[in-house]
Steps between C-alpha positions, in 0.01 A plus 500: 500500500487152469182302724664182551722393791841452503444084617304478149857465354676165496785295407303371157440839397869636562620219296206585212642835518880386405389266290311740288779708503780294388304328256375836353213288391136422707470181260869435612436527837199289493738189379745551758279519795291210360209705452235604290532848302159640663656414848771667427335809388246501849779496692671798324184689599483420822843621552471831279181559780725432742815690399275775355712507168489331142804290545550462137450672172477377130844539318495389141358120518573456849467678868777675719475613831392786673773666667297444860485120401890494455552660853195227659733252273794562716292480820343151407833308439557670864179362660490162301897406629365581850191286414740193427682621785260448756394193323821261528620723816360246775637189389714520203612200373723443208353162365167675469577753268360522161642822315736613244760749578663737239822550494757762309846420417706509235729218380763464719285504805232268331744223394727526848163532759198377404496172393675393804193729686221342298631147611532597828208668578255305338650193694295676808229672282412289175222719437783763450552613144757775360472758208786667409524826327831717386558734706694700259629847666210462809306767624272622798155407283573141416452451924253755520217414260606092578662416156736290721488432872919447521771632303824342497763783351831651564382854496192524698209760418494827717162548723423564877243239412783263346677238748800300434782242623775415399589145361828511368790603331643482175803629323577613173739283201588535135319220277678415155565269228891331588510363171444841371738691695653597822314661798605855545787561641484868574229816572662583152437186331112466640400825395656371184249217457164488400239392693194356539296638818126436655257785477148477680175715465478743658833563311756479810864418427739266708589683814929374385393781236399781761803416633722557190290814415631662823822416341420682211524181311289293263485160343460412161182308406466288242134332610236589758270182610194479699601241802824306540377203291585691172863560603698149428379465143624898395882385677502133391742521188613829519694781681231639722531526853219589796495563820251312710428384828759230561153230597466475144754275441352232669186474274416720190844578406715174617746398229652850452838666674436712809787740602495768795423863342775748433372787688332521857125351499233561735368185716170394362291429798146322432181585695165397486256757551088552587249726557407600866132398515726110483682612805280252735346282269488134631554349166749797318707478844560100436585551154758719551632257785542259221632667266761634795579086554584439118755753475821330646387144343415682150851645522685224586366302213585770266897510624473094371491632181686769456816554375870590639556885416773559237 
């Protein structure tokens, strides 16, 4: 059993821990904490005496963790939020803040949201500064182990752990070439088509697809693309069609006809989502305030540009 006392353990050695551990690399580690290599290596004893395990093994060239120092690496993000907790908890102040915040959307939400959030919030917090990540088909881990702090998606992750609100809504719309053709008329005539459709990783289809499969019916796809960005160049001169979230014809994919689908759609609603231990964060809890403020501005300036419905 391990000799030392539980108040040997401290903020800089949970963070030496995660560091080690995402970097898969002492020397690694070293550079991101600003640290020598030997440092780095003391510390790892001290906590292997304290934690009574290895923490890592030798894999190949580099080190992976123990299976102990993944579980210890879930309950030091824990400890260190409640650390930063308890540090801006008395007197939080936006202007003071000096932090970058990670944030996963895709596209749509990216282009619609957070410019108009960066400008806004770093008007009260210029020390404020935003990474943003695709959030592809998001799931449970990308809160949990602090890839991202918010996720901004229609179709939120699944977790008792997982919170979420609601932002908005969106609605569903063919997107075509009109100097290529007409838009669909018919349920006949769009299954007809061929069309060009978003896929994400994790592969997930559209949700307008889970809908026809109930139906017992399919579309035909000519092209699968990684975010909505690839779409307008696959329709642009020819006879494909897509259906998208109708949003998109305000930025990515202005300049192309937009008609109402032929077939009952599903309402798109858009959420962002966190992770519990965020819940009461001073900091987290003003952000999302924010973002909750651009919404109706970010929207209106999207209807400027978008255009009347065939």
């Amino acid at each position: 059993m391990s000799q030392f006392d539980h108040l040997d353990l401290d903020g800089h050695l949970l963070q030496l821990l995660l560091a080690v551990i995402e970097e898969g690399s002492v020397t690694r580690a070293a550079l991101r904490l600003g640290v020598t290599q030997s440092a780095v290596s003391h510390l790892l004893d001290k906590l292997r005496a304290i934690t009574g395990d290895p923490l890592f093994v030798k894999s190949g060239r580099g080190i992976v963790p123990t299976a102990h120092a993944q579980l210890l690496a879930l309950r030091a993000r824990a400890l260190l939020d409640d650390l930063r907790s308890f540090s801006h908890a008395a007197a939080f102040e936006p202007a003071k803040i000096s932090a970058q915040v990670t944030i996963a959307a895709n596209d749509l939400q990216r282009d619609l949201l957070l410019p108009s959030l960066l400008r806004y919030a770093r008007a009260q917090a210029p020390g404020l500064s935003l990474r943003v990540i695709p959030s592809g088909a998001p799931v449970p881990d990308m809160l949990r182990e602090e890839h991202c702090q918010l996720i901004i998606t229609p179709r939120p992750p699944e977790g008792s752990d997982i919170l979420q609100k609601r932002l908005f809504e969106d609605s569903y719309r063919v997107f075509y070439d009109a100097s290529q053709r007409e838009p669909p008329e018919s349920l006949e005539d769009y299954l007809a088509s061929d069309h060009v459709t978003v896929l994400y990783e994790p592969r997930r289809r559209l949700d307008i697809d889970e809908v026809l499969a109930e139906r017992g019916l399919v579309r035909r796809f000519a092209a699968h693309v990684p975010g909505f960005g690839g779409i307008g160049p696959f329709l642009r001169g020819s006879r494909m069609i897509a259906t998208l979230p109708s949003l998109l014809r305000a930025y990515m994919l202005r300049g192309l006809a937009v008609a109402p689908v032929p077939v009952p759609c599903p309402a798109m609603p858009m959420y962002m989502v966190w992770h519990l231990r965020h819940q009461d964060d001073p900091m987290h809890r003003w952000l999302r305030q924010q973002l909750e403020i651009v919404v109706a501005p970010s929207l209106a300036a999207a209807a400027e540009h978008m255009p009347v419905l065939a």
